[in-house]
mmCIF file of the N, C-alpha and C atoms, coordinates in Angstrom:
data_MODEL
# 
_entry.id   MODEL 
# 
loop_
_atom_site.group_PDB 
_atom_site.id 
_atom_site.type_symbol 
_atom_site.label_atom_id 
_atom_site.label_alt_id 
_atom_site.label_comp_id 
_atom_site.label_asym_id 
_atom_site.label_entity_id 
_atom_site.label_seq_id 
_atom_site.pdbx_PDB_ins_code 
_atom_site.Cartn_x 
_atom_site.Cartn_y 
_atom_site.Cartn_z 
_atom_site.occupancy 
_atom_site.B_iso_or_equiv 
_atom_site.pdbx_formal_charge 
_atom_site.auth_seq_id 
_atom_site.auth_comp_id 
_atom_site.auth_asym_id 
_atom_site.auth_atom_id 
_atom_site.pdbx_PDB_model_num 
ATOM 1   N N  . UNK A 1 1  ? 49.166 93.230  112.538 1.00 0.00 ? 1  UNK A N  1 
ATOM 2   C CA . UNK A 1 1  ? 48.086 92.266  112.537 1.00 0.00 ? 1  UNK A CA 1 
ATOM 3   C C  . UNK A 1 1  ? 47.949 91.633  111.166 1.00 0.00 ? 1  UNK A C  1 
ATOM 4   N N  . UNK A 1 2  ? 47.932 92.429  109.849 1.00 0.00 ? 2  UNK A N  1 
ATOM 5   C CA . UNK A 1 2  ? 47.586 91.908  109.134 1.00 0.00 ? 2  UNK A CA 1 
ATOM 6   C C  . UNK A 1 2  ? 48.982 91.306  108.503 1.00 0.00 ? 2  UNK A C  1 
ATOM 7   N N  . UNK A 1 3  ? 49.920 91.267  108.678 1.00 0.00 ? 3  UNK A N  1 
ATOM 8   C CA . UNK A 1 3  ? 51.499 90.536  108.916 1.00 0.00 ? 3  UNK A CA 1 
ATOM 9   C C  . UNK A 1 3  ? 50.814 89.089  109.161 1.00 0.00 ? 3  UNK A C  1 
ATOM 10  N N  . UNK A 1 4  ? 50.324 89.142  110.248 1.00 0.00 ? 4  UNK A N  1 
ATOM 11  C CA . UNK A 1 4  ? 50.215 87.882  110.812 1.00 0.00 ? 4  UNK A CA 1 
ATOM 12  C C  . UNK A 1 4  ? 49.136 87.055  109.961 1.00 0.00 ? 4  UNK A C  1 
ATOM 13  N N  . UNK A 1 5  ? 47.867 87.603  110.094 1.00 0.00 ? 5  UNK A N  1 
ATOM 14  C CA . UNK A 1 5  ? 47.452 86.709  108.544 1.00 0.00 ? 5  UNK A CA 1 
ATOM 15  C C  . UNK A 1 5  ? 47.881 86.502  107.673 1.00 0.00 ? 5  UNK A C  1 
ATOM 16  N N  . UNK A 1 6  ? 48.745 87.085  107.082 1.00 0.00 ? 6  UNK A N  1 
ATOM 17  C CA . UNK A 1 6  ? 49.481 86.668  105.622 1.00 0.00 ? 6  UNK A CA 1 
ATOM 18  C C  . UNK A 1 6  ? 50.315 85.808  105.922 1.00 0.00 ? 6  UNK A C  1 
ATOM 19  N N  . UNK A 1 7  ? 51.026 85.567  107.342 1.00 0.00 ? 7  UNK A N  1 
ATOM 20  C CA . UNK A 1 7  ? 51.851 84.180  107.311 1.00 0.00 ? 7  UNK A CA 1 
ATOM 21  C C  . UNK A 1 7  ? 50.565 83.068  107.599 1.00 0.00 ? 7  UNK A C  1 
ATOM 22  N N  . UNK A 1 8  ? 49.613 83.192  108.299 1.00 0.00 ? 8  UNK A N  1 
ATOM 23  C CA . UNK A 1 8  ? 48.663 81.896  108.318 1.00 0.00 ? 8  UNK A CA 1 
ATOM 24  C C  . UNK A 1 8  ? 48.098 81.530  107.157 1.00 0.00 ? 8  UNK A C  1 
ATOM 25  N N  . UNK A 1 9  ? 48.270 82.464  106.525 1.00 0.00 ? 9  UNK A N  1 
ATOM 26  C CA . UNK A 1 9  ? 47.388 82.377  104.497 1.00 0.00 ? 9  UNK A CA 1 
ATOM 27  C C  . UNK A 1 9  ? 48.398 81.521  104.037 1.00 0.00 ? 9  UNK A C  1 
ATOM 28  N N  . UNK A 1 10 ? 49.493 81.732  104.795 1.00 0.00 ? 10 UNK A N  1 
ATOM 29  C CA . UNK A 1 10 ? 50.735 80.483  103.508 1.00 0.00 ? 10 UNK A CA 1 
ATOM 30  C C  . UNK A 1 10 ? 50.981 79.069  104.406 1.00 0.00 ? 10 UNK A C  1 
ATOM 31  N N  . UNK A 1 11 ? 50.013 79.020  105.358 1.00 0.00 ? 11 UNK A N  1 
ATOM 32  C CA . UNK A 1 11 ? 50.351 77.619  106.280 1.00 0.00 ? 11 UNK A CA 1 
ATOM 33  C C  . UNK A 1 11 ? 49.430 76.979  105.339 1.00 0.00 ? 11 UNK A C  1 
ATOM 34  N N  . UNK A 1 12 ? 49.687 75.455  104.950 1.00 0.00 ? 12 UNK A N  1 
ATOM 35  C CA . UNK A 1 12 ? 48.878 74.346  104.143 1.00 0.00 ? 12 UNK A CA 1 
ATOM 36  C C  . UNK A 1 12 ? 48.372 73.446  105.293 1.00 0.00 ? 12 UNK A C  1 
ATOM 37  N N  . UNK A 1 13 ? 47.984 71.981  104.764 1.00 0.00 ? 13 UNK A N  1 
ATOM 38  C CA . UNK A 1 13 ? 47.376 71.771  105.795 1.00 0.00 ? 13 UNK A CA 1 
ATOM 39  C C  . UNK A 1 13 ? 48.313 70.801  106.400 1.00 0.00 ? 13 UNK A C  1 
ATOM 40  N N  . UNK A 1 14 ? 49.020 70.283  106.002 1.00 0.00 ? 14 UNK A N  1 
ATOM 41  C CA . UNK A 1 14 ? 50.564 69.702  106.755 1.00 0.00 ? 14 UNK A CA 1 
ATOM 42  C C  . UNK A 1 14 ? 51.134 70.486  108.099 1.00 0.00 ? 14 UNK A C  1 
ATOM 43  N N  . UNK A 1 15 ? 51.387 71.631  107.594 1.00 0.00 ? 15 UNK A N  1 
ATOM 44  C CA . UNK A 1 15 ? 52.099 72.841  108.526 1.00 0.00 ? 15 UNK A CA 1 
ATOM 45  C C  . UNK A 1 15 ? 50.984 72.850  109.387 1.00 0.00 ? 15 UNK A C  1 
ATOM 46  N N  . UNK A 1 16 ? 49.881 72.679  109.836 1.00 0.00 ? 16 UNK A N  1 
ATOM 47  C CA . UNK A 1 16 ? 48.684 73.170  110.668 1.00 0.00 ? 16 UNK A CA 1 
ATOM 48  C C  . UNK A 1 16 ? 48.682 72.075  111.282 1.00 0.00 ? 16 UNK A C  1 
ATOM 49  N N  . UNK A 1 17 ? 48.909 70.601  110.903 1.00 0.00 ? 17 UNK A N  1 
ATOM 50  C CA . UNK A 1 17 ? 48.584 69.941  111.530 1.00 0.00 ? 17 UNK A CA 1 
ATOM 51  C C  . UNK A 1 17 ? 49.950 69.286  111.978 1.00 0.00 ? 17 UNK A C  1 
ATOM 52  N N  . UNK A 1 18 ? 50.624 69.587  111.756 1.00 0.00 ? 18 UNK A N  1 
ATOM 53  C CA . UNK A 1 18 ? 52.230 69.474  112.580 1.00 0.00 ? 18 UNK A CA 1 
ATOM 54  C C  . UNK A 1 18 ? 52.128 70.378  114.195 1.00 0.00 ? 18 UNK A C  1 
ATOM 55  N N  . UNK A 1 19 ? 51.781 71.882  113.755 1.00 0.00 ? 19 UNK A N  1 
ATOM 56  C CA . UNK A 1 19 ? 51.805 72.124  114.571 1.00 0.00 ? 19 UNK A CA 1 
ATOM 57  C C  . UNK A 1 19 ? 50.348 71.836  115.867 1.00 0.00 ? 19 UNK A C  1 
ATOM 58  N N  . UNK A 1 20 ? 49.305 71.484  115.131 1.00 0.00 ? 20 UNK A N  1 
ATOM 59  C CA . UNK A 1 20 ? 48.378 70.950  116.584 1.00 0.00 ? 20 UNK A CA 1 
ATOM 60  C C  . UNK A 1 20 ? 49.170 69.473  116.923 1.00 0.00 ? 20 UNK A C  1 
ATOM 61  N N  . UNK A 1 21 ? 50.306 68.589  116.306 1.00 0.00 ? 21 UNK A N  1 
ATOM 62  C CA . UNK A 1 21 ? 50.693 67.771  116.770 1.00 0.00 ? 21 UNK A CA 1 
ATOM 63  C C  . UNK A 1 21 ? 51.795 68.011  118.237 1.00 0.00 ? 21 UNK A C  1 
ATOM 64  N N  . UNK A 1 22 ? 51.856 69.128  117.651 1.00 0.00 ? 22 UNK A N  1 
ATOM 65  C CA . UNK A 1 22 ? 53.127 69.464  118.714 1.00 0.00 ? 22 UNK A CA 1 
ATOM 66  C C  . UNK A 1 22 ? 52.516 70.160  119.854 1.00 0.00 ? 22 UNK A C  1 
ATOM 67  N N  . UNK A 1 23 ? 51.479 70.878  119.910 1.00 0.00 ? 23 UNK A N  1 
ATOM 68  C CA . UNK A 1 23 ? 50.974 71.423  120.692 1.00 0.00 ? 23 UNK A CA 1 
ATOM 69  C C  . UNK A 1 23 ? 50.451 69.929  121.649 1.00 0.00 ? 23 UNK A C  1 
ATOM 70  N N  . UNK A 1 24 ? 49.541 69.250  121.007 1.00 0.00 ? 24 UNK A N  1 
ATOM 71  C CA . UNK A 1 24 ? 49.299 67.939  122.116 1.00 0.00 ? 24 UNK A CA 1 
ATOM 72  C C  . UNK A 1 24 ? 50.456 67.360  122.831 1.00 0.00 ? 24 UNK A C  1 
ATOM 73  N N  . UNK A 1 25 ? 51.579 67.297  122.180 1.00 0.00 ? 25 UNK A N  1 
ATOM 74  C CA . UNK A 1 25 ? 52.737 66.815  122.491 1.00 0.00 ? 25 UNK A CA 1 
ATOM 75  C C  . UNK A 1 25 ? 53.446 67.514  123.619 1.00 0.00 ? 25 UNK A C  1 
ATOM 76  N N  . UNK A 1 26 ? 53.741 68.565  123.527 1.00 0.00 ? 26 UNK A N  1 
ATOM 77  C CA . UNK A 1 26 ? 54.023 69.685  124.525 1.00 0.00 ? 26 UNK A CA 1 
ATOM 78  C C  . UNK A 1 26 ? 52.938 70.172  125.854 1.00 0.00 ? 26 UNK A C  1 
ATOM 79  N N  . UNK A 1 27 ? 51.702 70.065  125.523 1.00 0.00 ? 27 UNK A N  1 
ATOM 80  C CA . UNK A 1 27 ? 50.782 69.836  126.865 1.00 0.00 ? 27 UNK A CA 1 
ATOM 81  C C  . UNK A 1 27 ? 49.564 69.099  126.909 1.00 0.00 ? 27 UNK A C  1 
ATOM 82  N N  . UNK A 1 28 ? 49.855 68.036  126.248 1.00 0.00 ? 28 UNK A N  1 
ATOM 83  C CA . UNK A 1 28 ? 48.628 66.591  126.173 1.00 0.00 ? 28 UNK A CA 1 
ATOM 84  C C  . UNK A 1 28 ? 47.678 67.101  126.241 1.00 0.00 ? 28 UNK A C  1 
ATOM 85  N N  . UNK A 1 29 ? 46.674 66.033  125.873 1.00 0.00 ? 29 UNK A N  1 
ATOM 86  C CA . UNK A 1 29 ? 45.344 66.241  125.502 1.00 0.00 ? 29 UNK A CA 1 
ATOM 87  C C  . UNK A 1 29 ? 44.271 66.743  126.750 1.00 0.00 ? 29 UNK A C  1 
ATOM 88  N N  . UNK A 1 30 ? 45.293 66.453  127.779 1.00 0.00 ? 30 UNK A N  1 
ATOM 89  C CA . UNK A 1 30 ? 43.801 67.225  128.554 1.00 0.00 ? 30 UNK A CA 1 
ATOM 90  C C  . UNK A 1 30 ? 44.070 68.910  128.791 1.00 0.00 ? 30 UNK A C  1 
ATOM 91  N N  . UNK A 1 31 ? 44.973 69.727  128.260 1.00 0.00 ? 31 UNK A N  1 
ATOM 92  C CA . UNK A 1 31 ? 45.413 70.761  129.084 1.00 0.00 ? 31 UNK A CA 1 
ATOM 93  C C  . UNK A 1 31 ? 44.660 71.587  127.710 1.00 0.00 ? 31 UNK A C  1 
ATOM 94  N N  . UNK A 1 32 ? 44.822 71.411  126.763 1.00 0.00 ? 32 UNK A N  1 
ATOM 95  C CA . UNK A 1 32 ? 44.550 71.969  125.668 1.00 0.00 ? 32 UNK A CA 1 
ATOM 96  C C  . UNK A 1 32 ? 43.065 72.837  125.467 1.00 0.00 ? 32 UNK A C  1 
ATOM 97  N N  . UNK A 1 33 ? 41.585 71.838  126.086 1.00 0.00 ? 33 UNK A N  1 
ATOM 98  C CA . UNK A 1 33 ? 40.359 72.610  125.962 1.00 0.00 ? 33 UNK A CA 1 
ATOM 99  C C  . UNK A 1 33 ? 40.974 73.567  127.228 1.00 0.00 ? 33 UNK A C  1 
ATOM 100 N N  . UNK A 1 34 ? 41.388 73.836  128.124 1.00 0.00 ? 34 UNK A N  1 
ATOM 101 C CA . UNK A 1 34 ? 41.605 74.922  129.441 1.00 0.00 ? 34 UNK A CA 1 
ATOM 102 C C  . UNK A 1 34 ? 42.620 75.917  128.376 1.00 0.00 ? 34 UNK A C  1 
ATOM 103 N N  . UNK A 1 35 ? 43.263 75.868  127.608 1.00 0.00 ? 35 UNK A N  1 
ATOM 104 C CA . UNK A 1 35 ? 44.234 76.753  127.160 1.00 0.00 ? 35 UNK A CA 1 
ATOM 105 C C  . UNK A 1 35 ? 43.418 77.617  126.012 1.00 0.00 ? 35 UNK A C  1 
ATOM 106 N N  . UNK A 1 36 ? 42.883 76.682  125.435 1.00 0.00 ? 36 UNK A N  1 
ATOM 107 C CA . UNK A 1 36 ? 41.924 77.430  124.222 1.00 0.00 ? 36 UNK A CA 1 
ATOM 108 C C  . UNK A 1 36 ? 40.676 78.451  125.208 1.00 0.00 ? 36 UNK A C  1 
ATOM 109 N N  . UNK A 1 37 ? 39.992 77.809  125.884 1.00 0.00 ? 37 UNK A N  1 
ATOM 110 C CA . UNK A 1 37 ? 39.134 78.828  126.951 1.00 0.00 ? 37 UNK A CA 1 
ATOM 111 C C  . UNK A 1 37 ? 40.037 80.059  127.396 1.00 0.00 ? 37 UNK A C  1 
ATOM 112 N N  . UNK A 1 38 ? 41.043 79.803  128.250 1.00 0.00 ? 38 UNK A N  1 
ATOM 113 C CA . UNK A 1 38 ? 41.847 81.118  128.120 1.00 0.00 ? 38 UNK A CA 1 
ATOM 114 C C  . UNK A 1 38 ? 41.894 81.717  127.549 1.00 0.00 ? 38 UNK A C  1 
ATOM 115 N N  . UNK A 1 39 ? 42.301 81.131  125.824 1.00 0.00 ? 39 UNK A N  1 
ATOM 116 C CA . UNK A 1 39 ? 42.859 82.398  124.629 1.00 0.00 ? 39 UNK A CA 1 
ATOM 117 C C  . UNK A 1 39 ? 41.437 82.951  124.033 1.00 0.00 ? 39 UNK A C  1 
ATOM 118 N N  . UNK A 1 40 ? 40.230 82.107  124.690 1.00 0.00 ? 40 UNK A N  1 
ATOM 119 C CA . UNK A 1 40 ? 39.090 82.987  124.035 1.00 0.00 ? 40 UNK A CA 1 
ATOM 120 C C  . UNK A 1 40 ? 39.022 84.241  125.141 1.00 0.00 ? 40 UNK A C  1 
ATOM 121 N N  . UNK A 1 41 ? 38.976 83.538  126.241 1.00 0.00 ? 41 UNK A N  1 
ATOM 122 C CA . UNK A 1 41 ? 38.607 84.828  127.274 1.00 0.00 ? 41 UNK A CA 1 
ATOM 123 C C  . UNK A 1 41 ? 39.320 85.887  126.896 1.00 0.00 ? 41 UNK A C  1 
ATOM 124 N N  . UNK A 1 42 ? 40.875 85.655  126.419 1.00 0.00 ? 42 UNK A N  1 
ATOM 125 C CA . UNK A 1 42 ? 41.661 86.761  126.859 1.00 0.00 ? 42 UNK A CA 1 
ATOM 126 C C  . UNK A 1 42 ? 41.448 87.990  124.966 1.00 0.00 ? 42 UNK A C  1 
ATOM 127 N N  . UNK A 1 43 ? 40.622 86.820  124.368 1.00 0.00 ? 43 UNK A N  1 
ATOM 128 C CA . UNK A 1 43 ? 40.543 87.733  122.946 1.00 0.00 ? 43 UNK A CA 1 
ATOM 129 C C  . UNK A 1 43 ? 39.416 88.318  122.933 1.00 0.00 ? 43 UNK A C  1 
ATOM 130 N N  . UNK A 1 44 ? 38.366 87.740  123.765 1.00 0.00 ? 44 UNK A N  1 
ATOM 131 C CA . UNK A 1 44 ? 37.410 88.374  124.098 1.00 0.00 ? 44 UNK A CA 1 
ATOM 132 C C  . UNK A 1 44 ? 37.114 89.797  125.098 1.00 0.00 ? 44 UNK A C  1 
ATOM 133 N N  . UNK A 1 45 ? 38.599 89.171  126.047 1.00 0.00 ? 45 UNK A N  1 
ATOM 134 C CA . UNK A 1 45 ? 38.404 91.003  126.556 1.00 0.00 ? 45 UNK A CA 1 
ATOM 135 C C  . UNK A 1 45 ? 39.286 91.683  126.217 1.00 0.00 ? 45 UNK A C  1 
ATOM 136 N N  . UNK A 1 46 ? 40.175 91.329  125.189 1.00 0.00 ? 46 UNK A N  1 
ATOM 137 C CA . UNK A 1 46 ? 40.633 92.605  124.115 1.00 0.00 ? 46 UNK A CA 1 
ATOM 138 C C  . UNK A 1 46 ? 39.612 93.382  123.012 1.00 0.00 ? 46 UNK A C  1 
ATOM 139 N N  . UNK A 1 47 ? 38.705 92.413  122.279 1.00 0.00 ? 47 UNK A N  1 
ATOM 140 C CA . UNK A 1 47 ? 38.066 93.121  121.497 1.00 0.00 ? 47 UNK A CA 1 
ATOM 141 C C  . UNK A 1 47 ? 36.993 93.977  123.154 1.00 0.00 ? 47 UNK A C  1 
ATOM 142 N N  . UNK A 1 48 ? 36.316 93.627  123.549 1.00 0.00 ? 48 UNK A N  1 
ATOM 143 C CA . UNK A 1 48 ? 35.565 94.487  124.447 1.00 0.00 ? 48 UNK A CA 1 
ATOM 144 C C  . UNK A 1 48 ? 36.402 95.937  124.561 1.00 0.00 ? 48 UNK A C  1 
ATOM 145 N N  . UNK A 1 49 ? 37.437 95.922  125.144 1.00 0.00 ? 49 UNK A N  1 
ATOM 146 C CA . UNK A 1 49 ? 38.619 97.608  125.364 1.00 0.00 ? 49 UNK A CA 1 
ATOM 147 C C  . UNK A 1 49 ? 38.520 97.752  124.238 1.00 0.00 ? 49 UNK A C  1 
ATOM 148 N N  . UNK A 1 50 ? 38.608 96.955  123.192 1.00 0.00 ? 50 UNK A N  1 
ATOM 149 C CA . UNK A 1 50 ? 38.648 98.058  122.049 1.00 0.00 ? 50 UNK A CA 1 
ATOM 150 C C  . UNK A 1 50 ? 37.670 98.630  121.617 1.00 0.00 ? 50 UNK A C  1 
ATOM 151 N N  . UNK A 1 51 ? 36.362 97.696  121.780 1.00 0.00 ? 51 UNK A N  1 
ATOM 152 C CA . UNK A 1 51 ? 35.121 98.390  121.465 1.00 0.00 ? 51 UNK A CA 1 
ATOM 153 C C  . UNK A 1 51 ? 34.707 99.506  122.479 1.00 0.00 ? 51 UNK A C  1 
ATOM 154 N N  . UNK A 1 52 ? 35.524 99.321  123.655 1.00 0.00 ? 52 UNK A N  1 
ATOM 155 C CA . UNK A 1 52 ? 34.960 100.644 124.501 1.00 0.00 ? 52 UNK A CA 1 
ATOM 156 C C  . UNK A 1 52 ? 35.697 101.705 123.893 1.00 0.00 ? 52 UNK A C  1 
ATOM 157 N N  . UNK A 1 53 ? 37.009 101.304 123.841 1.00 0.00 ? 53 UNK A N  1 
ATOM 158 C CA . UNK A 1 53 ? 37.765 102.571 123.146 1.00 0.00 ? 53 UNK A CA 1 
ATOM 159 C C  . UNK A 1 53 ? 37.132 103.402 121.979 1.00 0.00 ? 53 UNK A C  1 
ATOM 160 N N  . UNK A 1 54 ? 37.141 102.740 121.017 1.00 0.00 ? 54 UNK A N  1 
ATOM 161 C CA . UNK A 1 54 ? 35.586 102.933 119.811 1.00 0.00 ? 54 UNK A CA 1 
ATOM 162 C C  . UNK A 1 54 ? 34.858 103.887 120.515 1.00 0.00 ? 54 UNK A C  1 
ATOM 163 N N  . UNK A 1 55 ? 33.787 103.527 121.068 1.00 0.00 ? 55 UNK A N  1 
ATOM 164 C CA . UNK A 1 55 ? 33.077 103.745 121.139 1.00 0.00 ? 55 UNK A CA 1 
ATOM 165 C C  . UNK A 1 55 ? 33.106 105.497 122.223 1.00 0.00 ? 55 UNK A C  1 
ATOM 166 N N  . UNK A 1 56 ? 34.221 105.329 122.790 1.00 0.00 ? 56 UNK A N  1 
ATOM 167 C CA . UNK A 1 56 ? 34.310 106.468 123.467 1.00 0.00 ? 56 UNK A CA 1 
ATOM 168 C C  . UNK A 1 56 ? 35.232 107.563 122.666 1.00 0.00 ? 56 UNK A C  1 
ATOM 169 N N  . UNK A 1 57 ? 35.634 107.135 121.088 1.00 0.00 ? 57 UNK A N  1 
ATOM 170 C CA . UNK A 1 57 ? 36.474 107.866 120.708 1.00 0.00 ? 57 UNK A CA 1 
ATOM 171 C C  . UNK A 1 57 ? 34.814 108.582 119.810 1.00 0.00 ? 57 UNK A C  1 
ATOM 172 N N  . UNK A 1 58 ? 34.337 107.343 119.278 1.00 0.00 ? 58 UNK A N  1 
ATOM 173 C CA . UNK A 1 58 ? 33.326 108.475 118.228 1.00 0.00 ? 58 UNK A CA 1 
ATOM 174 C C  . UNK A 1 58 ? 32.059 109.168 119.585 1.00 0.00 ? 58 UNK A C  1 
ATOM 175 N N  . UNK A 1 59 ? 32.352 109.028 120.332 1.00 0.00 ? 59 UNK A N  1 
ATOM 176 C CA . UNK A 1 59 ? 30.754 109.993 121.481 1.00 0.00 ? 59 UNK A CA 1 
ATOM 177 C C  . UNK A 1 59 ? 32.039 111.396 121.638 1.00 0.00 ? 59 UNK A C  1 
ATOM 178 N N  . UNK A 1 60 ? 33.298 110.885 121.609 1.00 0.00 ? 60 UNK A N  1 
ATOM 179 C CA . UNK A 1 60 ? 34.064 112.714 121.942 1.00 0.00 ? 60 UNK A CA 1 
ATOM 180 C C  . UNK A 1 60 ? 34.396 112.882 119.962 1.00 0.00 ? 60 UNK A C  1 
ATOM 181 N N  . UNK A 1 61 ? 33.880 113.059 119.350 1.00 0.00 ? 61 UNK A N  1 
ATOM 182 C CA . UNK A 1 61 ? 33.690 113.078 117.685 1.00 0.00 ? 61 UNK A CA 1 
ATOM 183 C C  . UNK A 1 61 ? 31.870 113.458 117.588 1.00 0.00 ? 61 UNK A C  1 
ATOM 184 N N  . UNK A 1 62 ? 31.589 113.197 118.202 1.00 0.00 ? 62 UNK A N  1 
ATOM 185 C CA . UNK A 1 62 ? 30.119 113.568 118.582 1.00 0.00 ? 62 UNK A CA 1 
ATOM 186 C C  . UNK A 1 62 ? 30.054 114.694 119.158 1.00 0.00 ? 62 UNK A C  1 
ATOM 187 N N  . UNK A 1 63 ? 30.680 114.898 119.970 1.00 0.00 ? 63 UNK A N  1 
ATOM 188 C CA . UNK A 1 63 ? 30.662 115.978 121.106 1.00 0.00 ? 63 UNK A CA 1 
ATOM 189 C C  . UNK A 1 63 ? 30.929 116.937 120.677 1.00 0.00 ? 63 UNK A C  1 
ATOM 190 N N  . UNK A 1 64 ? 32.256 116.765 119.968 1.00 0.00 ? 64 UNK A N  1 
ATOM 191 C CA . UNK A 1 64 ? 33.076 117.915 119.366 1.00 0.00 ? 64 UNK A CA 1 
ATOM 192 C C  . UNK A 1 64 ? 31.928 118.578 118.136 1.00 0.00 ? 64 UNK A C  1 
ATOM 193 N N  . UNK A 1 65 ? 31.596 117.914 117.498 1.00 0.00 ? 65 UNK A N  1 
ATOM 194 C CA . UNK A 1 65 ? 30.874 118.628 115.679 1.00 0.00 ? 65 UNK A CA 1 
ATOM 195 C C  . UNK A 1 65 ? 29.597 119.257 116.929 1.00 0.00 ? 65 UNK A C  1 
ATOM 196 N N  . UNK A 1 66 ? 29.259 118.464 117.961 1.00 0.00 ? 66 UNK A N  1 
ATOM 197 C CA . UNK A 1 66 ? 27.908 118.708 118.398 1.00 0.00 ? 66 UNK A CA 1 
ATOM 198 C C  . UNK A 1 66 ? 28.272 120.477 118.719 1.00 0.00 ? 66 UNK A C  1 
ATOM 199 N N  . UNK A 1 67 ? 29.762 120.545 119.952 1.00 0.00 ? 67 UNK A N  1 
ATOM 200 C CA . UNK A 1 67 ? 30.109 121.936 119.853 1.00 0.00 ? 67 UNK A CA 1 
ATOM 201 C C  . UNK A 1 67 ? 30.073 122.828 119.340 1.00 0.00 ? 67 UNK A C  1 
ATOM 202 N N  . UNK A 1 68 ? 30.892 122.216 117.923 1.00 0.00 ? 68 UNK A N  1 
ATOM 203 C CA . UNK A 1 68 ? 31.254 123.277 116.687 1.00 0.00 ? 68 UNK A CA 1 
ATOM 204 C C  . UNK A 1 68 ? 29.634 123.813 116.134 1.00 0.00 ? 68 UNK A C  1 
ATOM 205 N N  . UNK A 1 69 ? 29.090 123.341 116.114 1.00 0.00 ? 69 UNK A N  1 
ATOM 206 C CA . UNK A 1 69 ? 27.803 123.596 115.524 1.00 0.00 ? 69 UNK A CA 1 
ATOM 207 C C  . UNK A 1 69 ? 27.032 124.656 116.381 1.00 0.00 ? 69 UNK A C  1 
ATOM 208 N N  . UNK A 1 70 ? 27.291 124.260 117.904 1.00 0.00 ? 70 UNK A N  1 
ATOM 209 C CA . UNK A 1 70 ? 26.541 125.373 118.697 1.00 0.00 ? 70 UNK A CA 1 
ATOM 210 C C  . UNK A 1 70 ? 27.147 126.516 119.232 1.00 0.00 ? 70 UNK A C  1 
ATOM 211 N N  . UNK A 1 71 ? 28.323 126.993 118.348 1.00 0.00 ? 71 UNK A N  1 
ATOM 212 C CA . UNK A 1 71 ? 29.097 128.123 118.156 1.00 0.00 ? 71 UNK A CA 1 
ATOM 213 C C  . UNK A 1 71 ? 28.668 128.825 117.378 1.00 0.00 ? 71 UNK A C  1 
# 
């Protein structure tokens, strides 16, 4: 992950806007707001699994000290 920011940290603003040129170019201007909605949905229900994951890793981290303690 953090690979991948360090190549967007070295894109200027030429390189950024080459590539939203090509992106219109490759699926015109109307397909583009439906593609971006997708990539939110689909980043949006990755962070969610991960926050469940989270969240179910520290309640068994909970559980466990809660154990150890009532030993």
């Amino acid at each position: 992950m953090t690979d991948t920011l360090l190549f967007l940290n070295q894109l200027g603003g030429t390189e950024i806007m080459l590539i939203f040129f090509v992106v219109v170019l490759l699926f015109g201007g109307k397909k583009i707001p439906e593609l971006m909605r997708g990539l939110g949905r689909g980043i949006r229900e990755f962070n969610n699994a991960k926050n469940s994951v989270e969240d179910e890793f520290r309640q068994g981290l909970r559980d466990a000290e809660k154990k150890k303690l009532d030993d």
